[in-house]
C-alpha positions as CSV (number, residue, x, y, z in Angstrom):
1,X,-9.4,-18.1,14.4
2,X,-10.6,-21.3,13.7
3,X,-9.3,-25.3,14.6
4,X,-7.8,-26.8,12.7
5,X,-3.9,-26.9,11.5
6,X,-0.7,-28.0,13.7
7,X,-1.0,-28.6,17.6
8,X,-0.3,-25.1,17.7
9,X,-3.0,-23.6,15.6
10,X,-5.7,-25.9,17.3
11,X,-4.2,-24.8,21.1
12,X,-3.9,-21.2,20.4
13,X,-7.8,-21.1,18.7
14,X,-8.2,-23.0,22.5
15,X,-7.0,-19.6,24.2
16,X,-8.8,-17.3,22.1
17,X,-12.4,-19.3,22.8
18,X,-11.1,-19.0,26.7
19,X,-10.3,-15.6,26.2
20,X,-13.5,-15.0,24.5
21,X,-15.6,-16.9,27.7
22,X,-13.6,-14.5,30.4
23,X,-14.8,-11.4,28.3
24,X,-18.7,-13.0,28.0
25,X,-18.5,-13.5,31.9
26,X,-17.0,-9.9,32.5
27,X,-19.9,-8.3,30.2
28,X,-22.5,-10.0,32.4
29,X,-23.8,-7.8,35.6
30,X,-22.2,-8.8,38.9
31,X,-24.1,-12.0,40.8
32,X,-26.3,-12.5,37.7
33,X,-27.3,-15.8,37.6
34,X,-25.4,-16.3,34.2
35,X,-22.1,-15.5,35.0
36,X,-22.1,-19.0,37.1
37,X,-23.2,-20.7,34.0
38,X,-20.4,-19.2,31.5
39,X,-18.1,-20.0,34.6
40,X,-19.1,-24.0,34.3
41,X,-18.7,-23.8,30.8
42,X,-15.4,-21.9,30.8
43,X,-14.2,-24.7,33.6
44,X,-15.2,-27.8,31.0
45,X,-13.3,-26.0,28.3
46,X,-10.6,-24.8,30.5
47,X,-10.3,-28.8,31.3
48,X,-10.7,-30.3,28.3
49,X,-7.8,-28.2,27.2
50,X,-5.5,-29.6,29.9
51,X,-6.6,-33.0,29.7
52,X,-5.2,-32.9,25.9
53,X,-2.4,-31.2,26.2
54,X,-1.1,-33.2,29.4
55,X,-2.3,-36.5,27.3
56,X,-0.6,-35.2,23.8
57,X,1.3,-31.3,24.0
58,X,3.4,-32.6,27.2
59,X,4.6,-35.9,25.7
60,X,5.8,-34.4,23.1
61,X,7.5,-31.5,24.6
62,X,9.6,-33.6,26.8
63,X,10.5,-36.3,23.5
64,X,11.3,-33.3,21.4
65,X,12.4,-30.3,23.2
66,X,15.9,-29.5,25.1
67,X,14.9,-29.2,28.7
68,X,11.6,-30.4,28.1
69,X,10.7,-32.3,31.1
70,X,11.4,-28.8,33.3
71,X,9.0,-27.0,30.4
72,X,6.2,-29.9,31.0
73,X,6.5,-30.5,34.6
74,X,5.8,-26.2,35.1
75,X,3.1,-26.5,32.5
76,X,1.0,-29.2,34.3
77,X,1.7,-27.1,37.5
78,X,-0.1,-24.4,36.2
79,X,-2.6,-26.6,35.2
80,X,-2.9,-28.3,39.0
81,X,-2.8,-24.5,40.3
82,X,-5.8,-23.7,38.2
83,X,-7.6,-27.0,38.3
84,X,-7.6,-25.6,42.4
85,X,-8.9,-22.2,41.5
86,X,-11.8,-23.6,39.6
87,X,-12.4,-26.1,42.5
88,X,-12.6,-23.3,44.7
89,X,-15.1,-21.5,42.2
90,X,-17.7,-24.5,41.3
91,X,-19.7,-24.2,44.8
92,X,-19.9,-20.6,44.7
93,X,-22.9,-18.7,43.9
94,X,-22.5,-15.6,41.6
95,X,-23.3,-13.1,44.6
96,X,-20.7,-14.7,46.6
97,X,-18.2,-12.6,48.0
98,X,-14.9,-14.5,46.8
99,X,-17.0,-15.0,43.5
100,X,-15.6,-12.3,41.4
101,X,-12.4,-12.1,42.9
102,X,-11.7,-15.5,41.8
103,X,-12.9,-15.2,38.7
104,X,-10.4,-12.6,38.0
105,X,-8.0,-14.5,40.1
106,X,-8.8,-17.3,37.4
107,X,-8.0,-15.0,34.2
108,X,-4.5,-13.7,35.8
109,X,-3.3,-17.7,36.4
110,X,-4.7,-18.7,32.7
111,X,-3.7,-15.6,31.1
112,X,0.1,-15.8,31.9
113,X,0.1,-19.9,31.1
114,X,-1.5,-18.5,27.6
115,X,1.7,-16.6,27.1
116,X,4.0,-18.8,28.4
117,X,3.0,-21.5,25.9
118,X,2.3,-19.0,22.9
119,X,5.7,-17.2,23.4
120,X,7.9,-19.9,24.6
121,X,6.4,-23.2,24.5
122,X,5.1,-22.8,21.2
123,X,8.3,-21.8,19.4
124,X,10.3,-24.3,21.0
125,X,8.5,-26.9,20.1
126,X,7.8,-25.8,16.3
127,X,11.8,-25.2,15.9
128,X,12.1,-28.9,17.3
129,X,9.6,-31.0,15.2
130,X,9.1,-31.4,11.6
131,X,5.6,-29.7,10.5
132,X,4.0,-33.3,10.2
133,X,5.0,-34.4,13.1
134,X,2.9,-30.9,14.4
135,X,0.0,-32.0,12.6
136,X,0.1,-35.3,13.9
137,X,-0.1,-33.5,16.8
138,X,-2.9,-31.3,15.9
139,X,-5.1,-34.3,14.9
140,X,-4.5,-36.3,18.4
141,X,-5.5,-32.9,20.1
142,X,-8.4,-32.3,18.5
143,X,-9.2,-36.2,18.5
144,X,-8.9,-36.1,22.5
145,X,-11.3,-32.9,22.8
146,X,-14.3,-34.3,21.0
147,X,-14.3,-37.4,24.1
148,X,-15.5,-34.1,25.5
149,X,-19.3,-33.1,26.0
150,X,-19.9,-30.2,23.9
151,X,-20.2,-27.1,25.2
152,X,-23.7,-26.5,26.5
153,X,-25.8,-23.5,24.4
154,X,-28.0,-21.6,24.7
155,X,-28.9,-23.2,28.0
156,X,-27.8,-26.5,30.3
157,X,-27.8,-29.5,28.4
158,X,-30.7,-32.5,29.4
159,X,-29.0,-35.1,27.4
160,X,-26.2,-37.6,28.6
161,X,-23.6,-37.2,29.2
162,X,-23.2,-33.3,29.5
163,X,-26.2,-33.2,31.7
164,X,-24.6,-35.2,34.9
165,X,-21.3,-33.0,33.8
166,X,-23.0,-29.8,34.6
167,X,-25.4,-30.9,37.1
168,X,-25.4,-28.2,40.0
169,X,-22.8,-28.5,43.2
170,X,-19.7,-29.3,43.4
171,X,-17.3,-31.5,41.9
172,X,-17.4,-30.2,37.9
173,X,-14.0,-30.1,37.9
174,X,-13.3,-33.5,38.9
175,X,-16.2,-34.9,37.0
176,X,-15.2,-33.1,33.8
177,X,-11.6,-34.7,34.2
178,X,-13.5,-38.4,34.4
179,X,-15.3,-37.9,31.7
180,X,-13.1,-36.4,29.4
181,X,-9.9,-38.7,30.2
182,X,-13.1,-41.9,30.5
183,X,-12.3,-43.0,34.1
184,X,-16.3,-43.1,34.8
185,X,-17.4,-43.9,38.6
């Protein structure tokens, strides 16, 4: 699937690629040197997601939606809970012990916000806005991502910004969140 569309088509193509990053890091041998690098990149995308959906999907939820502040308030708590499991993951080596657990610690936390957006979010939200106002949406979303360094390929970027995002050691998380939302240090 690709972006583009309503809010809903953009965020969804957003959980496939994430979906698709957890199966590239499960395909790569255990402690390779790689899986730590599809692991920083699945935590900038992972961010950038949350960053634009807390900035635009959230907003809107609670303006449009019956009961929407209780539906945002446990969707940015999910966020917060796996903002702290990537926190936990970005000193870890690959051959750590806690590496892979997390990692599939990780997939368990994103997969069930996945589905709790997708099966309940998602329809509330279409049933409660008019398609423009969804495609308005979709725009701001994908808008908000592209403040975002691109995702680095085939290896780690040597260019500003992305190269201070993904330099090694800890803090991606945090520094992905500045530069992505523009609070620079």
């Amino acid at each position: 699937m690709g972006h583009g569309g309503n809010v809903i088509e953009e965020l969804t193509a957003d959980h496939r690629e994430v979906d698709a990053l957890f199966a590239r890091i499960e395909m790569q041998p255990v402690a390779d040197k790689r899986r730590r690098e599809l692991v920083d990149e699945l935590t900038v995308e992972l961010v950038r997601h949350a960053v634009a959906e807390e900035e635009y999907l959230y907003p809107a939820v609670r303006r449009h939606v019956d009961g929407g502040d209780g539906l945002a308030d446990k969707e940015i708590e999910d966020h917060a809970r796996v903002e702290r499991m990537l926190k936990e993951l970005e000193g870890l080596d690959p051959d750590h012990i806690d590496f892979n657990h997390l990692v599939a610690k990780l997939k368990l936390e994103v997969a069930e916000h996945v589905r709790d957006e997708e099966n309940r979010l998602f329809p509330l939200l279409e049933d409660a806005c008019t398609p423009e106002t969804l495609a308005d949406l979709g725009e701001k979303i994908r808008r908000a991502k592209k403040t975002a360094p691109t995702r680095p390929h085939p290896a780690a970027p040597d260019t500003p910004p992305a190269n201070k995002l993904l330099a090694p050691g800890a803090g991606l998380v945090d520094r992905a969140r500045d530069l992505i939302t523009g609070r620079h240090h």
